[in-house]
N, C-alpha and C positions, 0 to 999 in steps of 0.2 A: 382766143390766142393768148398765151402769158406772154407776162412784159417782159422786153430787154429792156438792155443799156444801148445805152450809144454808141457801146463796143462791144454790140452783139452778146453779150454776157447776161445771164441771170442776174438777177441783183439778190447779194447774198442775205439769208434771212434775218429778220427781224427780230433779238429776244423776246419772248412772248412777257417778261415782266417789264422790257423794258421802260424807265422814265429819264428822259434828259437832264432832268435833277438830279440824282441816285444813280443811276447806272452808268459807270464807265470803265468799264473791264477791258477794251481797250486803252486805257492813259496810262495803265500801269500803277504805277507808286502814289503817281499824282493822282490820280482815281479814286483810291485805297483812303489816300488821308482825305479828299471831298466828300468822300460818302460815309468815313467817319463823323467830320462837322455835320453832314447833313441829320443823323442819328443823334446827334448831341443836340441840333436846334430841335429835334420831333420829340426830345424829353427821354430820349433812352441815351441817359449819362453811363449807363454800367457803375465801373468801381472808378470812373475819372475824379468823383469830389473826394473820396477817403486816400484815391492815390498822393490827388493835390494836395488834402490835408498834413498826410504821414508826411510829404518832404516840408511841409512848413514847420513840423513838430521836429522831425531832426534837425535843420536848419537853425532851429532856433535856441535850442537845446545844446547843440552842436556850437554855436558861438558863443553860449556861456557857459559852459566845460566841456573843452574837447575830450575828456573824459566820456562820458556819454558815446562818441562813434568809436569807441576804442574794440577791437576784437575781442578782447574779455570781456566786456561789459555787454555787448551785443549776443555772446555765447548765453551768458546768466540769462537776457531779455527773452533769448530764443526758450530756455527751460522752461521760464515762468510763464508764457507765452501758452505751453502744451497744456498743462492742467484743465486750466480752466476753458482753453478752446476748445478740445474734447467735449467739455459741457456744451458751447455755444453753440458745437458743431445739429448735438440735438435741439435744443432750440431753435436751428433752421424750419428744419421741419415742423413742428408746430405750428410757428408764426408763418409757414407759408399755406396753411390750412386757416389762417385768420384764428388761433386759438392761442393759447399759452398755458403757460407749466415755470409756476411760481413754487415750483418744492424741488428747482434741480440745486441749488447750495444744500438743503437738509439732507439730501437723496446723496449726495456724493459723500456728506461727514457720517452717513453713516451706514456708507457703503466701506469708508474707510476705518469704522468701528468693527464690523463685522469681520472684515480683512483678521485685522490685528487681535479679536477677541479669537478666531478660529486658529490663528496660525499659531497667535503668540503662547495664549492661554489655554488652548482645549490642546494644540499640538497637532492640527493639520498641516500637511506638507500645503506650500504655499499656493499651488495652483488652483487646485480644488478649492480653497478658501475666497481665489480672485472671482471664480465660475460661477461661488453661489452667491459671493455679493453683486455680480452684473446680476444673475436668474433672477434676485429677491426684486432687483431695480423695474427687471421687465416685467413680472407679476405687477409693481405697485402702478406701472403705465397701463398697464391692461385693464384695472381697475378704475382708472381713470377715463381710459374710454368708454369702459361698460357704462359708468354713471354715464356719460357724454348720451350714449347711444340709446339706453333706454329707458333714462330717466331725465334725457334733457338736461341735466345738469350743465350751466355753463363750467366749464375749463376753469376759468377763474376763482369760480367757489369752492371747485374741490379741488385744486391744487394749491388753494390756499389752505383748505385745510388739513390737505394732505399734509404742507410744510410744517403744520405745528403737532400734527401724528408722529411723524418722520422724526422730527425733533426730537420729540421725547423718547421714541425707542431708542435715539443716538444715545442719550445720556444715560436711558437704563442699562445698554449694552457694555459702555465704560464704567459704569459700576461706578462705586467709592471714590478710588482714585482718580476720574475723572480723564485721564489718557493711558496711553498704551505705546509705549517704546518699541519700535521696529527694531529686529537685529542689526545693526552696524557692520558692512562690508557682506550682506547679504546679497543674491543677485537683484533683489527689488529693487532695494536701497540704493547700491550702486547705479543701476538703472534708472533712476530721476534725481541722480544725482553728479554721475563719474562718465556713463557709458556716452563716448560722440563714433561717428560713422570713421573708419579708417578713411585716409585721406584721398586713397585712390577709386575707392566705392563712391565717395562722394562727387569726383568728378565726373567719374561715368554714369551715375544718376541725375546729377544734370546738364547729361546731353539727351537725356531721354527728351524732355516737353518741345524742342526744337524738331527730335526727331519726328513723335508724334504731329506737330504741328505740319512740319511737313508733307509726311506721308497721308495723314488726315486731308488735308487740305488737296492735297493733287486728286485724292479720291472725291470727295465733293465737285471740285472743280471737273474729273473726267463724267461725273453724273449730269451734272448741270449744262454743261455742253451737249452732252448727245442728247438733253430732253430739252434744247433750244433754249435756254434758260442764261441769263447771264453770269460771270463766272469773273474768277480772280484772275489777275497776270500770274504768269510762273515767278514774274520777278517780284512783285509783291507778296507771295508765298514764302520765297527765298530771304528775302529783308526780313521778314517778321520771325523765321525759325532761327538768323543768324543771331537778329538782336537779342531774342530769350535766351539764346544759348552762350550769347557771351556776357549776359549780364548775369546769369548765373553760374558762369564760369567764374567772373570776378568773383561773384557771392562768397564763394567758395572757397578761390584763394584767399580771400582778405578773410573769411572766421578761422581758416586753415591757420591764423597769426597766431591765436589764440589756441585753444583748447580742439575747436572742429566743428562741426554742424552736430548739435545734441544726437543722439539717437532716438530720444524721446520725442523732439520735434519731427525725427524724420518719423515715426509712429501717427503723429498727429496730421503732415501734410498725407501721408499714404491712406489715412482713414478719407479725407478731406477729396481725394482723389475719387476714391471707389465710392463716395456718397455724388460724386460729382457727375457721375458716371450712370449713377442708379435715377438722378433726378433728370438727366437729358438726354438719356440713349434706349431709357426701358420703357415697357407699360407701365409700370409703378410710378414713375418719376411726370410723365404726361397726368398722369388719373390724378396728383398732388398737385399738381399745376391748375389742373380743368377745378378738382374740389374748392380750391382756393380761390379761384376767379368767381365761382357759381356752383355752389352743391347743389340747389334745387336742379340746375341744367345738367350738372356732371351726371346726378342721379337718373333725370330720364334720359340721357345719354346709353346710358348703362352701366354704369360704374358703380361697383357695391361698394359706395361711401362710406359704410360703417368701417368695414375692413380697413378700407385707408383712412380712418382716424384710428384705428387702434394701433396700425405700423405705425403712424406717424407717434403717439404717445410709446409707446415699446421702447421704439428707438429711443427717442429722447431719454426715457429715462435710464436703459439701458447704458446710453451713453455718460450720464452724468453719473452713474457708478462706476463706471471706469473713470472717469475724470476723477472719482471722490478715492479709486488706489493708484491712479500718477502721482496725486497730492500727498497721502499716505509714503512715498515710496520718495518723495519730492523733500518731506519733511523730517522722514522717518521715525515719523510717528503717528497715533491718531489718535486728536482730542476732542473734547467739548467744543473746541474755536473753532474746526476744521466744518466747511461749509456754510459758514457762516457770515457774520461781517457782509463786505462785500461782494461774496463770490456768485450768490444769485442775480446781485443786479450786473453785475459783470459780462455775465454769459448773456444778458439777455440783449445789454448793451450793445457786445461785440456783435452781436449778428444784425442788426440794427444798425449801427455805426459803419459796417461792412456793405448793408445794400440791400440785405434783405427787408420787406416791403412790411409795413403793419398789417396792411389792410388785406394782406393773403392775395395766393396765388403768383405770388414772383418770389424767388431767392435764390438764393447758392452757397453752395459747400465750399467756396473761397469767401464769403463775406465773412466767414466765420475767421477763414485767416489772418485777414487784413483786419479786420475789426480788433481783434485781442491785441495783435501788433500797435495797433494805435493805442488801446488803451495801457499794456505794459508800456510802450512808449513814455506814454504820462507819467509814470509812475515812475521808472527808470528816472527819468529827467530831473522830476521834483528831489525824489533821493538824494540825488547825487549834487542839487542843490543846496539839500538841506532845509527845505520846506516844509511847511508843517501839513502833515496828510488831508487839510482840512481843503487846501486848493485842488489836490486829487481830485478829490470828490466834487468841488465845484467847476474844474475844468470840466471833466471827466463827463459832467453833467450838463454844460454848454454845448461840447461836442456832441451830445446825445441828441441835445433840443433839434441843432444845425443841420444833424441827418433825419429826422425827421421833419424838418422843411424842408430838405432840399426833397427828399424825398415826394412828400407832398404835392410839390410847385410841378415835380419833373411829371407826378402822374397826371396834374390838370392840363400840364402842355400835350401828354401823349393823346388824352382824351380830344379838348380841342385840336389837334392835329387829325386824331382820325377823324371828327366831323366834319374836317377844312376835305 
């Protein structure tokens, strides 16, 4: 006989995940932020320490020139922000494969060589010039995997020497003179340089993430329900789409002071988006997941690993040729300097400094975001200081260490948590 109650009633079912620690999808809001802490004590911090970091660097920055939060100042950071996040955007990928790609700074200056030797000098119309410096990009990651794939080559040895390959064909292609002058009030030009989102596009694009978040969210929540599963309050759905939506309402207003939301940045979150997209919703983005955790397992799994290191390097470098004509288009010009300097350790920084994981098989297409934001952050701040670039680079480099402990600490607690 099934059980009643003591009021004749069934007793209503039990989530099959449920645990009294973690689960309370009935408390509502209060629920929502418990099971938050409880994810934060089991070592899955997400983007909480770069969050906490970014407001101690505006904060602080902020109280020694308020210059620094000013709407213009913040429009420039959003520019400079694009370039090279674009790169970092492909070094997710990589480093979520446990590999890397030490030639995306060479790979971008002379992606932006090629740009400018085709359009300026031979007199190709601008498009076709941008097309074949991403194609040369993705040819030299393909390359890179083939060595991976059937010569074992680690990643590190030939993207190292890819970068000093890469190198020298920048400089053969600049020739003599050594740079190459972009046209002035061109569409490229003015494009990493002039072009922001109209004011009113801007706002109804960010009401999309709330929207999404929303309607996302009531979908999962109506799955999880009918498969007895525990599930979100409508009101904790509701809180979290308002609060996105009105702090990116603000966002908007307060760079609206200013010039507007770059159009080149909106470029860079909409890449950031659809990589977002492709890493948590597709087979491609699980099969980069599983490689990363364990390729001997992914492989007898069934996953043709090979494949998904050659996307995984493609991309990358695909992408860091476009990053190498935002900077072209950014500077309006392309020289010997361009990808150089700092820009490789940059990109590799910001995806790092963002959340994505050293040791493979975790990241994201927002650490990418956040990551360059902090690090242009520094950068901005010190300027506007007046400080000599040399604490950049030593900040820039403490923040580096930081996330890779925290990083570290957060994966031996998730470890020890699952054996507890």
């Amino acid at each position: 006989m099934s059980e009643i109650t003591h009021q004749g009633k069934p007793p209503a079912a039990t989530p099959l995940d449920r645990s009294d620690s973690r689960v309370k999808h009935a408390a509502g809001l209060r629920g929502t932020v418990s099971a938050f802490f409880d994810r934060v004590r089991s070592g899955d911090l997400g983007s909480l320490p770069v969050i906490v970091g970014l407001v101690l660097i505006w904060t602080v920055f902020t109280s020694l020139n308020p210059v620094f939060a000013s709407a213009d100042n913040l429009v420039n950071l959003l520019f400079d922000c694009s370039t090279v996040g674009v790169i970092s955007l492909g070094i997710v990928c990589v480093l979520m494969l446990g590999q890397i790609d030490l030639s995306v700074g060479s790979m971008s200056g002379f992606a932006s060589a090629l740009v400018g030797m085709l359009w300026v000098n031979q007199g190709w119309p601008v498009l076709p010039a941008i097309v074949v410096a991403i194609a040369v990009g993705a040819a030299i990651g393909g390359l890179y995997a083939l060595l991976l794939n059937r010569l074992g080559m680690p990643s590190f040895v030939s993207t190292l020497a890819g970068l000093l390959a890469i190198l020298g064909m920048q400089l053969y292609v600049l020739g003599a003179t050594g740079s190459i002058n972009l046209p002035y009030g061109s569409a490229l030009v003015n494009f990493g340089q002039l072009m922001v989102i109209p004011a009113v596009v801007s706002h109804l694009l960010a009401l999309v993430p709330g929207a999404v978040i929303l309607v996302g969210g009531s979908r999962t929540r109506a799955r999880r329900r009918a498969a007895n599963l525990s599930f979100a309050s409508v009101g904790s759905l509701l809180a979290r789409s308002a609060a996105v939506t009105l702090l990116l309402q603000a966002v908007v207003s307060y760079l609206d002071r200013g010039r507007g939301v770059p159009l080149m940045f909106g470029v860079f979150l909409g890449l950031a988006v659809v990589m977002d997209y492709a890493l948590t919703r597709t087979k491609w983005g699980r099969s980069m997941s599983a490689v990363g955790g364990n390729h001997e397992a992914a492989r007898r799994a069934g996953i043709h690993v090979g494949a998904i290191y050659t996307s995984a390097f493609v991309l990358c470098a695909s992408l860091a040729s476009l990053g190498g004509v935002l900077t072209a288009a950014r500077l309006a010009s392309a020289s010997q300097q361009a990808g150089t300097g700092d820009v490789n350790l940059n990109a590799i920084a910001a995806a790092v400094i963002g959340g994505t994981s050293l040791f493979g098989g975790r990241g994201s297409a927002y650490s990418a975001v956040l990551g360059i934001i902090v690090i242009q952050s520094i950068a901005s701040g010190l300027t506007l200081l007046n400080l000599s670039s040399s604490l950049r680079f030593m900040i820039t480099g403490a923040v580096l260490a930081i996330a890779v402990i925290v990083d570290s600490l957060a994966r031996q607690s998730r470890v020890s948590h699952g054996r507890a």
